[in-house]
N, C-alpha and C positions, 0 to 999 in steps of 0.2 A: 325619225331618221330616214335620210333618203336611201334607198338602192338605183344602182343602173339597170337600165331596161335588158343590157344582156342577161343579167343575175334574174332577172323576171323571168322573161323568156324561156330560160331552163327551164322554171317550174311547171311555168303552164303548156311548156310541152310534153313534160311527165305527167302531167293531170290530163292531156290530150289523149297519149298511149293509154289510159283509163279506160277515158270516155269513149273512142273507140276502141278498147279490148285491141287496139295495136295492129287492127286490122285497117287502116286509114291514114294516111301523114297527113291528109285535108280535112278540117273542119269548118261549118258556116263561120261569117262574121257574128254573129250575134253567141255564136258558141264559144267563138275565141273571147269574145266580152265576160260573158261569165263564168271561162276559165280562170281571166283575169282576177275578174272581178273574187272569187272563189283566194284566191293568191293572196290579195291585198287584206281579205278579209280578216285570214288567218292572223298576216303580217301583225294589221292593226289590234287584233284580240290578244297580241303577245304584248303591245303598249300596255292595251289596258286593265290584261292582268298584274302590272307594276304598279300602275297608278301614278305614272307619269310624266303628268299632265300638268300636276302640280308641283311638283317637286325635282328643280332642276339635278341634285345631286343625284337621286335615284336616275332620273331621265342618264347624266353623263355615265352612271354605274352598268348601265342596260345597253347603252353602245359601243360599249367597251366588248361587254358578254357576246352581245350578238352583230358583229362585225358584217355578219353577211344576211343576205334574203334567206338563205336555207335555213342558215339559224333560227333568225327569227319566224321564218314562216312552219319550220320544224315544230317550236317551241309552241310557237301560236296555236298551231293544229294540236298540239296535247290540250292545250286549256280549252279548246274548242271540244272535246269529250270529255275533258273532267269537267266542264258546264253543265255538257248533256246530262250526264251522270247526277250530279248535286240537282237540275232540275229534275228529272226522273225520282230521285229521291225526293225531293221537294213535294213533287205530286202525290206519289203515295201517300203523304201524311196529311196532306188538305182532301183528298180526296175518301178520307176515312171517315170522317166523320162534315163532311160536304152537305149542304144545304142549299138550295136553289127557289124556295120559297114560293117557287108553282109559275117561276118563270123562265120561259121556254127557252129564250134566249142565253142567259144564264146558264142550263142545265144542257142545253146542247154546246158552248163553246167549252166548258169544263170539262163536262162529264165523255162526251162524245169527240170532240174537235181533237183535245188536247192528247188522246191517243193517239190520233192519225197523226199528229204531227211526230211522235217519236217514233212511230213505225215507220215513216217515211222519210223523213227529214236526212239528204244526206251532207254531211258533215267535208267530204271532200270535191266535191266537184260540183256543190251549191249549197255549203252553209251559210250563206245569207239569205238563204228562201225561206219563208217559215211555214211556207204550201197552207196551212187552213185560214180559212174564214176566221175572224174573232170578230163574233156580233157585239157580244158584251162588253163594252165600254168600261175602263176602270179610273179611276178620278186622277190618276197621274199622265200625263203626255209621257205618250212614248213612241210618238213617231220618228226620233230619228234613229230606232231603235231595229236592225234586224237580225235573221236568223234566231239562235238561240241566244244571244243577249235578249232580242225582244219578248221572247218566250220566259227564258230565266225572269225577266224582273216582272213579267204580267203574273207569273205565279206568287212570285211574292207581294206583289198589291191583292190579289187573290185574298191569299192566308193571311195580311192584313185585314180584309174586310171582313173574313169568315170571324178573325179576332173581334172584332167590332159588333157583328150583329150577334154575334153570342151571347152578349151582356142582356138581351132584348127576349121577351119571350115569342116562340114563334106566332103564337094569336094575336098579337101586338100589333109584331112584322106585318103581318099579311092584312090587320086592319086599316092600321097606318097606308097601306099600300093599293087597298081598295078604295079608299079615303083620295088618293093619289090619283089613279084611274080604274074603274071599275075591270075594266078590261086590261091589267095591269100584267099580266100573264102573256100576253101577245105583244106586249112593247117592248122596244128597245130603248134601257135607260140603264142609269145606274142604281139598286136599290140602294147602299150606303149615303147618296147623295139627298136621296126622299127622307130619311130616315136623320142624317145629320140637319138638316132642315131644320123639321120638325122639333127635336132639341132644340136646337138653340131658340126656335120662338115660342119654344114652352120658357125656355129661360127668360128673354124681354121680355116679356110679359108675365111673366114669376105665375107660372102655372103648373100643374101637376103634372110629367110626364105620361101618365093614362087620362088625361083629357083630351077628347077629340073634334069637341064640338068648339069651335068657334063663335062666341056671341057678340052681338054691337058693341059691349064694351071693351071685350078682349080688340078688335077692329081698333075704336079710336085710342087702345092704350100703343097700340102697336104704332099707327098712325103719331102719336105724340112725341115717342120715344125716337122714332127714325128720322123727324120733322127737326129735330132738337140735335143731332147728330151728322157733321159731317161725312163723306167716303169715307173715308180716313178713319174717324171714330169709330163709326158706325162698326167696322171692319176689325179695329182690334178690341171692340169690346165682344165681338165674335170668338176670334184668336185664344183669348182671355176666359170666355166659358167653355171654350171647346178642352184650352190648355186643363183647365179646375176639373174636366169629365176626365181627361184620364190619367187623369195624377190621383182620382179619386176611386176609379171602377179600374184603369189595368195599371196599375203600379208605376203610372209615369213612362208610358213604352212613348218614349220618344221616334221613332220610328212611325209607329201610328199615327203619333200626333203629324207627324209631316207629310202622313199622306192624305190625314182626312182634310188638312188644311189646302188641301190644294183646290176646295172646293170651296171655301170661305167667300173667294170675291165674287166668286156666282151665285151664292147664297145673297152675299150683302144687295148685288146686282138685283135680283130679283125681288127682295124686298120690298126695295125701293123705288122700284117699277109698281110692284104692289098699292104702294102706300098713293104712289102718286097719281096711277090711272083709277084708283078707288077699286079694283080688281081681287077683292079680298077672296072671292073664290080659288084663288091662284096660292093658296098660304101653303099648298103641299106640293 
């Protein structure tokens, strides 16, 4: 729904008297932008705590409710701290029993980042900032993601993955990962993505999950297997061992299955790179 620009304007001239403590009627241009921008934010967090996006009925029930900017920008700014809120709880429970497996990356965006973003982060006159660094990459795209929407769903790909490498013991993890790069500790990657890998070509190649050595044969069985096998194929017969892991180790969390999948076609990708430059070093 659209508003008029006077109905704007209100706001972010009350967000103004803020931002200067009311000592000011002038602020820079680039201030007035992300007072704006601050405004809009709210507005759009009140859509999409309806949800919608999809569904015209709700859509026509929510411009009925909120007829005007202040409503919805009202409304918005609540769900903009009960976000806060549910991710702050969020955190506390991934971070209880939080594992970083001796990488740096990882245990500084977690353990250290993710505080400074709730002690700082503010929610009226720049939540769509999310101020830290996040080195640690998580296997879901979420760039068009900010403020604490971006925060909120990076913690829940989080405690998805902490669900994931659970099932794994940690001498495993961290072979598996040296295996990976010896210097595995100082990179920036994803470890769920090394680790889902690894799976599935223990799977084509119908090999024991604690095997780590790679032999000529395991090489041309792999080589045969993906020779034989379209993108396409190749791809859902991934989808298909990945779906059978955890319908078998976590109860069918569908959820999980959608995020580890989102790393399939760069699994299949590489592969097949593998197979074709004869690169078998590259198997992890």
């Amino acid at each position: 729904m659209e508003y008029n620009i006077e109905e704007l304007l209100i706001l972010v001239k009350e967000l103004t008297d803020s931002y200067t403590s009311k000592e000011s009627t002038s602020i820079t241009y680039e201030a007035a932008q992300q007072l704006m921008g601050a405004v809009m934010y709210c507005i759009q967090e009140n859509y999409r705590a309806f949800d919608c996006q999809e569904n015209s009925e709700a859509l026509v029930s929510m411009e009925k409710r909120f007829q005007t900017a202040r409503e919805a920008y009202d409304n918005g700014y609540r769900c903009v701290v009960d976000k806060i809120r549910k991710a702050n709880e969020l955190y506390n429970n991934i971070i209880l029993d939080f594992k970083d497996y001796g990488n740096h990356a990882y245990y500084d965006t977690v353990v250290k980042g993710i505080p400074e973003f709730f002690k700082w982060y503010d929610p009226v006159l720049n939540p769509m900032k999310h101020i830290i660094l996040i080195d640690y990459n998580v296997l879901e795209p979420l760039h068009d993601l900010e403020g604490i929407d971006l925060i909120y769903r990076y913690l829940l790909c989080i405690q998805m993955e902490q669900k994931f490498l659970r099932y794994f013991p940690d001498e495993y993890i961290r072979k598996v990962l040296v295996l990976y790069h010896s210097d595995y500790e100082e990179l920036i990657f994803n470890l769920c993505g090394v680790l889902l890998k690894k799976f599935l070509v223990n799977r084509l190649i119908d090999t024991r999950l604690e095997d780590m050595d790679y032999n000529t044969d395991n090489f041309h069985k792999l080589s045969e297997i993906i020779c034989q096998l379209s993108k396409e194929e190749l791809e859902e017969r991934l989808y298909s061992y990945l779906q059978a892991f955890i319908n078998d180790k976590y109860s069918g969390d569908q959820n999980l299955y959608r995020y580890l999948a989102n790393e399939i076609s760069n699994i299949s990708e590489e592969l097949r790179n593998t197979v074709k430059n004869h690169c078998y070093g590259n198997l992890l």
